[in-house]
N, C-alpha and C positions, 0 to 999 in steps of 0.2 A: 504494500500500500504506500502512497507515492502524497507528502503534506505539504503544501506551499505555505513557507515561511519570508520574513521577510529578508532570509539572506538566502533564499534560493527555495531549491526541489530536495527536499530532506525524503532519505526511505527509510521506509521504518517495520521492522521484521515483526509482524504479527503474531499470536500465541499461533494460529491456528498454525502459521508459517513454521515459526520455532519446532514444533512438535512436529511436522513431517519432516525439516530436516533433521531430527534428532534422530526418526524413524529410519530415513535414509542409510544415518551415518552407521544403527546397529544393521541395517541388512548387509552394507558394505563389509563392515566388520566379520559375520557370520560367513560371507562369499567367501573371502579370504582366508578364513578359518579351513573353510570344507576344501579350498581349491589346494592349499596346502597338506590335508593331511592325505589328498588325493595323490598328492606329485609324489607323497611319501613313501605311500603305497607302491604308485608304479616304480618308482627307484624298485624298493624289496622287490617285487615281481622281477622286475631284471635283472638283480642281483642275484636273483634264485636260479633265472633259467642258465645265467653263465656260469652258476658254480654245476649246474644241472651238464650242461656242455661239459665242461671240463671232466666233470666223473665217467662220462661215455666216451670222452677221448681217449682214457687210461686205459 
């Protein structure tokens, strides 16, 4: 929401505003969370299939 004062165009963050970005900033947060422990995973997955390789090479 956008208030004309007399030193200009002041903006000024709303409750209703405040609380979706706050909402925003935990979805961000939880992505990041999940995308992480995803990358984690696939690492171990591939760490497995090459120790998996290596034992069949022997």
């Amino acid at each position: 929401m956008k208030i004309k004062t007399k030193e200009g165009e002041k903006e000024i963050m709303t409750v209703a505003n405040k609380e979706m970005q706050e909402e925003m900033v935990g979805v961000l947060n939880a992505i990041s969370i999940v995308s992480k422990r995803l990358a984690n995973r696939l690492l171990e997955l591939e760490e497995e299939k090459e120790k998996k390789g290596e034992r069949e090479d022997e």
